[in-house]
N, C-alpha and C positions, 0 to 999 in steps of 0.2 A: 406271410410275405407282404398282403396290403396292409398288416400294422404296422411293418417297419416302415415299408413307404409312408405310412400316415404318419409318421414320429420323425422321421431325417429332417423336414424341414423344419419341422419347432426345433429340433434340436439346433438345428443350423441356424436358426434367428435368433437362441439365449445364446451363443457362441457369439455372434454377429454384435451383441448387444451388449456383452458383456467386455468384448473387447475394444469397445467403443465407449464405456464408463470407467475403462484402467487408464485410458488416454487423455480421458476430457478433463480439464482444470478450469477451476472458478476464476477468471479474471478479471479484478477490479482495477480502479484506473483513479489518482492523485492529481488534480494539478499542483504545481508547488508555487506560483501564485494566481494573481486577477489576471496578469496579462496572459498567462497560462489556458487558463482559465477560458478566457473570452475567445479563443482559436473554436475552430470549426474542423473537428479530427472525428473517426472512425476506426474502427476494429476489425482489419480484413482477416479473412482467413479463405484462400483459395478464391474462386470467382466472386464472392461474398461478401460484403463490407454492412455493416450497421453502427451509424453515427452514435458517438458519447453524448447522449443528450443532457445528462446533470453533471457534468466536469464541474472541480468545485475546488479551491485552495484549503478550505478545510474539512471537507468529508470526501470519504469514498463512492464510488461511482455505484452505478449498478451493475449487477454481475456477468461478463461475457462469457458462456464456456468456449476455449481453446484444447486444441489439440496437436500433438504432435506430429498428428498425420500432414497436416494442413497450418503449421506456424504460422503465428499469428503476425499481422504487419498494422503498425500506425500511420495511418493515412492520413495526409492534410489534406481537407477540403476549402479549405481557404487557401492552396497554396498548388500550379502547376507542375510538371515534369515536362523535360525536351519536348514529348509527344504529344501533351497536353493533357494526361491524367494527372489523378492527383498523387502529390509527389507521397514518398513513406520511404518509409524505414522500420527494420523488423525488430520485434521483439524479443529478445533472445533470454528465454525463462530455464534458469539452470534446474540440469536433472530432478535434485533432491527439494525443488521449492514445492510444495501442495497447495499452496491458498497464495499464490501470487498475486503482490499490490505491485502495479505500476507505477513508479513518482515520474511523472513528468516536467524535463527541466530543463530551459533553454539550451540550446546547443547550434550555434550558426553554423558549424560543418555538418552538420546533420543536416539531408535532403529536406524534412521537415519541420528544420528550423529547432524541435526537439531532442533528446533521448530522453529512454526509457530505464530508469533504476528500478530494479528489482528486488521488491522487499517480501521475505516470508511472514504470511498473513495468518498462519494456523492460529487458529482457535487453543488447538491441542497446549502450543506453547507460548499462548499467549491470551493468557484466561481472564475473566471476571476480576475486577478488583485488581491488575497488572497497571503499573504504571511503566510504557517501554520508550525508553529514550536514548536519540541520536545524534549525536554531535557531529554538527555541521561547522563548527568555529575555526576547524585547525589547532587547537591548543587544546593537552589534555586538562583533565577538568575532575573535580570530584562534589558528586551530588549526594547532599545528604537529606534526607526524608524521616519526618521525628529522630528513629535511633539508629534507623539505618544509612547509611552508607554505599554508595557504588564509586568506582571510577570509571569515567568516563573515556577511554584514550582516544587521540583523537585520527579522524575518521567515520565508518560509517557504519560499526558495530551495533547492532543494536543489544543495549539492557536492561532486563525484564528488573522493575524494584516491587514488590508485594507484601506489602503492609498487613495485612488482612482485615477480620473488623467490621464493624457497623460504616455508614456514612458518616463521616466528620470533617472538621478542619485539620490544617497538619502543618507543621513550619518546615520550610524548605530553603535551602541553602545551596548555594554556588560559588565555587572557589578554583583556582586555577591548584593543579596538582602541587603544586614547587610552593604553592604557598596556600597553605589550608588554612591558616589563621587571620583571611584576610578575603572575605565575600566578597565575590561579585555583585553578587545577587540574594537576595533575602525577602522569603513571603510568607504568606500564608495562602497554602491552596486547599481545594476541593476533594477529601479522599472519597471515592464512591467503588462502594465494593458488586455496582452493577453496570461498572463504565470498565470500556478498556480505552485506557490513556495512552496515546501514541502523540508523542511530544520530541518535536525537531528544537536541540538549543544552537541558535542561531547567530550571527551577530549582528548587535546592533545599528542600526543608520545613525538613529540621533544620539549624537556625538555626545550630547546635555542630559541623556540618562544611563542608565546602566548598560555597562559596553557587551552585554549579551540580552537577547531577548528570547521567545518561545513560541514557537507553531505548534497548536493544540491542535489533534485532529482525535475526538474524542465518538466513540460508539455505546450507547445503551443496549439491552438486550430487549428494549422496545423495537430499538434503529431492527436488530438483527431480527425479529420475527417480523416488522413488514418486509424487511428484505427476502424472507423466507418466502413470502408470501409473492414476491415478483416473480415470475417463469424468469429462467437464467436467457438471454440475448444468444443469439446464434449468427456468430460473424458468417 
């Protein structure tokens, strides 16, 4: 009888503990640009809040764990509510997403001032050596990469292109769908088969160069072992 007593509570605390790592999700955080960027926001979750201290237009933040118990809210700290807290808005992380990236992107009906898109960040399907790109233009588009090929429709699909391979150069190509035979856009980029490429095709401002441009938001698996190396932030 006292070894069971001696054992209900550990057993009550792997139970406690374990149903508390089925719910917690890594969440990183995008600005989508400087002005993005330069705001003073936070990561609540229930009484809780801890500031985005590296918001960044092009790298990812450092990692919040969330949970379902306690959804997560973005807070402006630069920014009041009626009451005089700071204003937010929740972040609304669908079911099936596991390595949730937050892009943060003006929004003036939004209390502050932002929303939040939600992009899946898995590892799982979105590996070493991936080039994953998303069309931000409005017009479908088709990107080609040495022999490969994707289309792009437009929207906010993301896709995976995987070349494989050593690190090299690599010609790349962009064309509006209805007319393939006729580049937008034409280079030569970086393939590295120890980055993962997460590339926004954009449009262009200046009118005087090519009418699409690209937000690189690229990770080494340097970037990912100091990250490993951060304890994950506890809103």
């Amino acid at each position: 009888m006292s070894l069971m007593k001696f054992h209900l509570p550990l057993l009550g605390s792997a139970f406690l503990f374990l149903s508390q790592s089925l719910h917690a999700q890594p969440l990183r955080v995008l600005a989508w640009d400087d002005n993005v960027a330069a705001r003073q926001l936070a990561i609540a979750s229930g009484k809780d809040a801890k500031e985005i201290k590296d918001l960044h237009p092009l790298s990812r933040s450092a990692t919040f764990n969330v949970s379902s118990e306690n959804p997560p809210m973005l807070q402006a700290l630069d920014k009041k509510d009626a009451k005089g807290a700071p204003a937010a808005d929740p972040i609304v992380i669908p079911g099936n997403v596991k390595h949730p990236l937050a892009l943060l992107m003006p929004d003036p009906k939004a209390a502050t001032g932002l929303r939040a898109v939600i992009l899946e960040d898995d590892p799982a399907g979105f590996q070493w050596g991936t080039i994953r790109l998303i069309n931000a233009t409005g017009k479908d588009l088709l990107f080609k990469a040495e022999t490969k090929v994707a289309a792009l429709a437009a929207g906010w699909t993301p896709v995976n292109i995987s070349l494989g391979g050593k690190r090299r150069n690599m010609e790349v190509l962009l064309a509006l769908k209805d007319q393939p035979t006729k580049p937008l856009f034409s280079a030569v980029w970086e393939y590295r088969d120890d980055q993962r490429q997460l590339v926004f095709v954009i449009p262009n401002k200046d009118i005087g160069e090519s009418p699409v441009d690209f937000k690189f938001i690229l990770e080494s698996k340097i970037d990912e072992a100091a990250a490993k190396e951060q304890k994950p932030q506890q809103p």
